[in-house]
C-alpha positions, 0 to 999 in steps of 0.5 A, spaced: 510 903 789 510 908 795 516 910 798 518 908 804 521 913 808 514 917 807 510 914 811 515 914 817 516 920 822 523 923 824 526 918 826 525 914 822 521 910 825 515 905 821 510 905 828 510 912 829 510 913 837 514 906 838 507 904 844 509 897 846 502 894 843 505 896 836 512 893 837 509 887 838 505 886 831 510 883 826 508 883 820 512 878 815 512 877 807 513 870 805 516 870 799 519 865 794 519 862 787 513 857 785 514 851 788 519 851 793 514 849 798 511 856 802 504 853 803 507 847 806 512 851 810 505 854 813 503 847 814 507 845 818 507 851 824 502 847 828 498 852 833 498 858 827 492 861 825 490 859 819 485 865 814 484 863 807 482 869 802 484 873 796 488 879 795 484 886 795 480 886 788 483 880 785 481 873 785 488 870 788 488 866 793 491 868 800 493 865 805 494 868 812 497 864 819 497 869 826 502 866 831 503 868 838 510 867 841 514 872 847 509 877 847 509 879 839 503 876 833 507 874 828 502 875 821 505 871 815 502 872 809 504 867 803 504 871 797 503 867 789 509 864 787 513 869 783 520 868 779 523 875 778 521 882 780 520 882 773 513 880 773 509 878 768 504 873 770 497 876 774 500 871 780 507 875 780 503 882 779 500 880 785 507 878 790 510 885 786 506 889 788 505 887 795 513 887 796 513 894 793 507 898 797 505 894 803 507 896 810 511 889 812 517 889 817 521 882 814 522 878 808 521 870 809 524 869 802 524 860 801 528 856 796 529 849 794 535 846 796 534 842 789 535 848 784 537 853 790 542 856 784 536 858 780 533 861 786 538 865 789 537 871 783 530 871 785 534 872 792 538 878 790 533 882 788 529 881 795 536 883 798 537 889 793 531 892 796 534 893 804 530 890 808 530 885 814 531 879 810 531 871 813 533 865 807 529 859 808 533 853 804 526 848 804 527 841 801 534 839 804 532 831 806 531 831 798 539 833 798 542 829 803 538 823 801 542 824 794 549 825 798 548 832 798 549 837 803 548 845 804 553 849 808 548 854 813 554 858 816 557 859 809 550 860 806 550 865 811 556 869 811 557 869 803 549 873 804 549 876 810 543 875 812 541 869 816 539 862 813 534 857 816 534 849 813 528 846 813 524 840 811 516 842 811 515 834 810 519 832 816 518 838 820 525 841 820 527 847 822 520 850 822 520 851 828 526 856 828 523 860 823 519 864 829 525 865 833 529 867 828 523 872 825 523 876 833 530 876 833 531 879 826 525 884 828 529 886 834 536 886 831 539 892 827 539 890 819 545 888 817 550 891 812 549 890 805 554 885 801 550 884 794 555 889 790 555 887 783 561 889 777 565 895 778 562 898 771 555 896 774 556 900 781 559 906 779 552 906 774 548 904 780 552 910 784 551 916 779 543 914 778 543 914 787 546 921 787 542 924 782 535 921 786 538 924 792 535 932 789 529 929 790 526 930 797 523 923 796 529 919 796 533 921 802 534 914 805 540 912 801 538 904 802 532 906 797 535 911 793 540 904 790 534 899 790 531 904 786 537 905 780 537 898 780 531 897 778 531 903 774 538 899 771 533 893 771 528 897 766 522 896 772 516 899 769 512 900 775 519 904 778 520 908 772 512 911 773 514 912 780 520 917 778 516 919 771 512 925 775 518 927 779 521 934 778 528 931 776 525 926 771 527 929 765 534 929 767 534 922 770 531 920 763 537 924 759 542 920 765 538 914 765 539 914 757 547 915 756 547 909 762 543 904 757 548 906 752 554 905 756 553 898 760 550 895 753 556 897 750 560 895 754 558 888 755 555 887 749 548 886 750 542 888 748 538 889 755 540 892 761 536 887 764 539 882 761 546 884 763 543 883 771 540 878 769 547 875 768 551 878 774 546 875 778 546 868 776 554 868 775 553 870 782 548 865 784 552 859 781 559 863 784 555 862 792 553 854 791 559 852 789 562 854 795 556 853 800 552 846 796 556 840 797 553 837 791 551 830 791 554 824 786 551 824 779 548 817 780 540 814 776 535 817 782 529 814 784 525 820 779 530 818 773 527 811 774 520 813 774 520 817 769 522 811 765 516 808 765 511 814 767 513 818 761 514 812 756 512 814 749 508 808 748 506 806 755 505 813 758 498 815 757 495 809 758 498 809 765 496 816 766 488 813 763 488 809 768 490 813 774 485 817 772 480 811 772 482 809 778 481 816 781 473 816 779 472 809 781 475 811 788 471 817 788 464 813 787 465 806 791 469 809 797 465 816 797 457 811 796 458 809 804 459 815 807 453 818 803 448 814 806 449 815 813 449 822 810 443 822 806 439 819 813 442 823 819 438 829 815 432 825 813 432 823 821 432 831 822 426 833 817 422 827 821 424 831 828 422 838 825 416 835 824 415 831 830 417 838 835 415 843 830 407 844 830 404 844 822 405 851 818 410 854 815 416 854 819 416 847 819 414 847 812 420 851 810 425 847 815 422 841 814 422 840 806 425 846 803 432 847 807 434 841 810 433 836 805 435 839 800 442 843 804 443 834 805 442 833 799 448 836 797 452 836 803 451 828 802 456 829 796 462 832 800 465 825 801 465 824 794 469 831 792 473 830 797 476 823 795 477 827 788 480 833 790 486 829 794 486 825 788 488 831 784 493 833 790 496 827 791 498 828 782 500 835 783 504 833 790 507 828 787 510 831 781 506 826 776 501 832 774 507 836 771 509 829 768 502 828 764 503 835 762 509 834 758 506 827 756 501 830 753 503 836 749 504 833 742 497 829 743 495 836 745 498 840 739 493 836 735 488 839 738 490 847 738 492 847 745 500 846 748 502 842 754 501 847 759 494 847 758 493 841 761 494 844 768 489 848 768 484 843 764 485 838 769 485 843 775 479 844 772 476 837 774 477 841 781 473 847 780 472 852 775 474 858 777 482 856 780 483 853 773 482 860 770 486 862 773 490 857 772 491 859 766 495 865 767 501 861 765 500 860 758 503 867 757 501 867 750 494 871 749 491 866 743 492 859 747 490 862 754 483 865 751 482 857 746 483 854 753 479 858 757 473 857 752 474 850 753 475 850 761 467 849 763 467 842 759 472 839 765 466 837 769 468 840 775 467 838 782 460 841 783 457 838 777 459 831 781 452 831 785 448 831 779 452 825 776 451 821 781 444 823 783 443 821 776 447 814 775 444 812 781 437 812 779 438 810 772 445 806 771 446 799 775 450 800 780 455 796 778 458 800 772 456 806 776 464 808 777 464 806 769 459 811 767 462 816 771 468 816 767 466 816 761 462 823 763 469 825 765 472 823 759 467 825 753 467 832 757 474 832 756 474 830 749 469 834 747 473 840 749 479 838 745 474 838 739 471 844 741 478 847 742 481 844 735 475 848 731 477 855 736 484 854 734 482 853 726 477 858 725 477 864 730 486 863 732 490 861 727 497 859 728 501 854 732 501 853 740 508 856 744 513 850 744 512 847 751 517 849 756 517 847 763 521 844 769 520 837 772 520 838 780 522 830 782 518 825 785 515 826 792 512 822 797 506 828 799 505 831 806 500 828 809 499 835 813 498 839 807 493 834 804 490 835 810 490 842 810 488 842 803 481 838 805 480 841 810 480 849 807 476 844 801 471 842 806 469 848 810 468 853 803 463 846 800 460 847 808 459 854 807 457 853 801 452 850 803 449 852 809 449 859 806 448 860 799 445 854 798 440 855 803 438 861 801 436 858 794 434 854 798 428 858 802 427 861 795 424 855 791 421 852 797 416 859 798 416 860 790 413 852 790 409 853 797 405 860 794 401 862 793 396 858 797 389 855 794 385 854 800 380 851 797 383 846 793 386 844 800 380 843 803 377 839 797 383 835 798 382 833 805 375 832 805 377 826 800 383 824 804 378 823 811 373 819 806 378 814 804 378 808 807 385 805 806 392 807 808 395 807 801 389 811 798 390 817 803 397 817 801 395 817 794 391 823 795 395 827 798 401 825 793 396 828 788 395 834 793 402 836 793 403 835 785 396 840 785 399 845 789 406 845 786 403 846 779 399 853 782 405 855 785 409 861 782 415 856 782 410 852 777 407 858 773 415 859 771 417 852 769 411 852 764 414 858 762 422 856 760 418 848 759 417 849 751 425 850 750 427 844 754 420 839 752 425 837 746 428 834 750 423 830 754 424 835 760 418 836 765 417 843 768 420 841 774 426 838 771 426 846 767 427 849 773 433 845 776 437 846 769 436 854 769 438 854 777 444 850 776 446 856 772 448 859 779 451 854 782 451 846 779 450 843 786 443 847 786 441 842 781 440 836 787 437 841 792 432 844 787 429 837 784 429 834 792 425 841 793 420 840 787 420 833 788 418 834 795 423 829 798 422 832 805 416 828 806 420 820 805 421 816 810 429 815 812 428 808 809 427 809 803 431 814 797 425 818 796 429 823 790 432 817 786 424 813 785 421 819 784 426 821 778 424 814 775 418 815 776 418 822 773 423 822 767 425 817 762 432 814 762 433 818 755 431 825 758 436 823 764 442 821 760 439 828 755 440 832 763 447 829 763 449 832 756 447 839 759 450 839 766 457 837 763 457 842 756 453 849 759 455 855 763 459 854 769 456 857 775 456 865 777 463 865 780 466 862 774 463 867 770 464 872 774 472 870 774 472 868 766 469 875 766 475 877 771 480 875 767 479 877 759 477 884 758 475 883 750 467 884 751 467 879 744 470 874 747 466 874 754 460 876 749 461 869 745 462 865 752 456 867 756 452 864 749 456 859 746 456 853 750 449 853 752 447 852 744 452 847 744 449 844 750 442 844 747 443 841 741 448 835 744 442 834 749 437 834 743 442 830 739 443 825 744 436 824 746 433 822 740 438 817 738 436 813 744 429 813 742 432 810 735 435 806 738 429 804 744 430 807 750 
């Protein structure tokens, strides 16, 4: 945490000189609880520009809109969803930190209407730190659907700060929020009226005078946050006066004033006693500004009758599930098709303008169709990705973990668990990080081992590529299912085995809200899509294409000319068309298996032969290791797919020409069980610091799915396949 006052000059003034250019830069924190609907408030400003990242060094995402209004850019940015200054999750860290330290002008700070209590003591904390501040109540409609109504003016006059209602699903009283923003940032900051019990102020001002001997503290708005906090036993704070001069005399104040407040109001905390007032005050404030609505059997309440029924609840949940990977294989299959020949008629126009060489080699059968190949599956993952959001904006993926939490007891995991696993059907790496919400480190450590059996969306191409050539199409929907689910319940399994031999001991009891059914906002879907979209996009047309560039010269050198020449001389002899194309067929697989792409997978061949893969095969497993969906473009590379006619599906008849269905369904088993991609890696790696675990995790589930794949395929040649 810096001080605030170092960075200004004499008069106090954040933008030093004042240049108009500065003044006309506003720069807002958007802050607030988990799930009161910041993102969608962000949605829903329609002409603001939009940039999605991380935070410095961290792996959490950021979102950034720029608006322009009356001569000023406004930037928002949304922080992680936090509870309390008292953080604990990274998330929180993450929100705390930029609340403390970064230079912002304003804070947005939004709220549920629907718990507006409950949010209000993470309001007064914000308030506590005297800045320019905006209170959004978000979610109104929900209120006032149930006869409910908030007091704005009262809202307003109680806090002292202005107050916006809103409703980001219906669009209002967003566009207030810009004008009130430049309002508030040209306006004088209004007087503080959060004051807290008599005993507790006069402890506040003894610690505000005794930070005014160091020159550091001076402003007296600093100075009082600073005791509060200290009062609220905020260890990045007490860091901050830990190298001043006046420390020890602080610390020997600061210790009396523990013992007086605790005894006084019989607690054993100072952090518990302003937790008290600040909700004693929250709950004093929404009696007088919430009108509440009539207790009477809601919509939700009803619902959760059904959905979360003891009996009939999972299978519901099953179902949803089996619909949303039906959807995802018949629905996407359309659209995959008109993909998959717009980039062969590409790969025919380069050979047609292009004159023979390399460059037409490289475009014509290494980028382009294999960057199709994969770009011909974003149909498929979008569909599944607005699956999961429709579950998770809706309020039923909360239901499901709750519904699962004793089933998911048995297997060493506790209910909150299910959020991070499910996430992880989307990609690996938010689901990582989604585990930060199982605050105890044994369950988080069981269910980010097990996280990479959730076939992730990247894994998707490969399934479909894969049940395409070797399942009949009318069971494809099926058969993808239960790819899905074997994964899960194999790492259940797995997560029963970690939970007995390496983390004896219980799960924590599950505790968590249940926010109320919604009907979800087409914009914010949309956006979500669309961010989903343009990452696979870029994806593709970068990362993929680069490796792409690499197999296609590893597989194309080095060149026998002599081999080539003997070739073409039997190809000008040859009498009929179909034995010309038979000979250059044999051309092609001579100089693939010349090529150093060939010698390698000679090479790794003998680990993946038990398995009845080939050398090409072999190689496309290892480069899955990079990212799944290289899998695809590597076999489209290897298998020279750039050379089919649109009409046919040249990569699926070679696979049936090349693989047996038991090496196939062995090619499932290794894509579903071994290591996710790098970034996942990267960002497990990121998230434990224990070398043990990260050691166990980079070498376990590759011998896991080895020894599944091997399994696998010799039961089906028991069995005749």
């Amino acid at each position: 945490m810096k001080c605030r006052n170092c960075d200004t000059d004499e008069s106090g003034s954040r933008n030093g000189t004042g240049t108009e250019q500065k003044m006309k830069k506003i720069k807002v924190a958007l802050a607030g609880q988990p799930n009161v609907g910041k993102s969608s408030i962000i949605n829903s400003m329609t002409g603001a520009r939009l940039h999605v990242g991380n935070f410095s060094g961290v792996t959490v995402e950021k979102k950034e809109i720029f608006i322009e209004k009356d001569g000023y850019e406004i930037e928002m940015v949304d922080l992680p969803g936090i509870y309390s200054l008292n953080a604990y999750t990274p998330e929180e860290q993450v929100a705390k930190k930029f609340l403390y330290n970064e230079d912002y002008d304003l804070i947005i700070n939004v709220a549920d209407a629907n718990t507006l209590s409950r949010n209000l003591i993470f309001t007064f904390q914000l308030m506590d730190m005297q800045k320019k501040m905006i209170l959004v109540v978000n979610m109104i409609d929900e209120v006032e659907k149930q006869g409910g109504k908030v007091d704005r003016d009262k809202l307003e006059e109680l806090l002292g700060i202005p107050v916006i209602l809103t409703s980001a699903k219906e669009h209002r009283g967003v566009d207030e929020i810009v004008d009130h923003v430049i309002e508030v940032y040209t306006s004088q900051k209004p007087k503080n009226k959060l004051f807290y019990d008599e005993r507790i102020e006069e402890q506040i001002e003894k610690l505000v005078k005794m930070l005014h001997k160091s020159p550091h503290f001076k402003d007296p708005d600093e100075a009082r946050f600073i005791a509060i906090r200290l009062l609220d036993r905020d260890e990045e704070v007490y860091k901050v006066i830990h190298d001043l001069p006046i420390f020890i005399e602080l610390h020997e104040m600061l210790g009396q004033i523990y013992r007086e407040l605790e005894m006084e109001f019989d607690e054993e905390s100072t952090s518990d006693i302003l937790s008290d007032e600040r909700y004693a005050m929250a709950k004093a404030l929404v009696l007088k500004a919430l009108k509440k609505p009539p207790k009477k059997l809601t919509l939700t309440d009803r619902l959760d009758r059904l959905l979360i029924h003891p009996i009939l609840g999972l299978p519901i949940f099953l179902f949803f599930m089996w619909l949303l990977f039906q959807i995802t294989f018949e629905v996407g299959s359309v659209p995959m098709e008109w993909i998959d020949a717009a980039f062969t008629e590409i790969s025919n126009t380069i050979n047609a303008v292009l004159p023979a060489g390399a460059i037409q080699s490289v475009l014509a059968d290494g980028i382009v169709p294999a960057v199709g190949s994969v770009i011909m599956f974003l149909p498929n993952i979008l569909i599944l990705f607005l699956g999961i959001n429709l579950l998770e904006q809706t309020g039923y993926m909360a239901r499901a973990a709750f519904l699962l939490d004793g089933f998911m007891k048995k297997f060493g995991l506790q209910g909150k668990a299910f959020i991070p696993l499910v996430s992880g059907f989307g990609c690996t790496v938010p689901a990582y990080m989604a585990a930060r919400t199982l605050k105890n480190p044994k369950d988080r450590i069981i269910t980010m081992l097990v996280l990479g059996f959730m076939s992730c969306s990247a894994r998707l191409p490969v399934y479909v590529l894969l049940i395409g050539a070797f399942f009949p199409t009318s069971h494809a929907g099926n058969i993808l299912f239960i790819i899905y689910i074997s994964g899960a319940i194999l790492g259940l399994i797995v997560a029963k085995i970690l939970r007995m031999v390496l983390f004896k001991g219980e799960p924590e009891p599950f505790v968590m809200e249940m926010p109320p059914y919604r009907f979800p906002s087409m914009k914010a879907l949309g956006v979500e899509l669309w961010i989903k979209a343009k990452l696979f996009l870029k994806k593709a047309g970068t990362f993929i294409a680069g490796a792409s560039m690499i197999i296609w010269f590893l597989s194309s050198y080095p060149h026998d000319s002599l081999l080539v020449q003997s070739y073409e001389a039997k190809i000008e002899a040859a009498i009929d068309e179909a034995a010309k194309m038979q000979l250059q067929s044999e051309l092609a697989a001579k100089e693939l298996e010349n090529s150093y792409l060939g010698t390698i997978g000679k090479t790794i061949e003998p680990v993946f032969a038990p398995l009845g893969f080939d050398w090409r095969v072999s190689v496309a497993t290892i480069a899955g290791l990079a990212a799944k969906e290289v899998v695809v473009s590597t076999l489209a590379t290897l298998y020279a797919v750039g050379d089919a006619d649109e009409k046919s599906n040249t990569l699926i008849e070679r696979l049936r020409e090349n693989i047996s269905f038991k090496a196939a369904v062995a090619l499932i088993v290794i894509i579903m069980i071994y290591s996710p991609c790098i970034a996942a890696m990267s960002t497990f790696w990121a998230e434990v610091p224990q070398w043990a675990w990260r050691g166990f995790y980079m070498v376990y589930p590759n011998v896991l799915a080895w020894l599944m794949a091997f399994g696998v395929y010799n039961l089906l040649g028991v069995l005749g396949y």
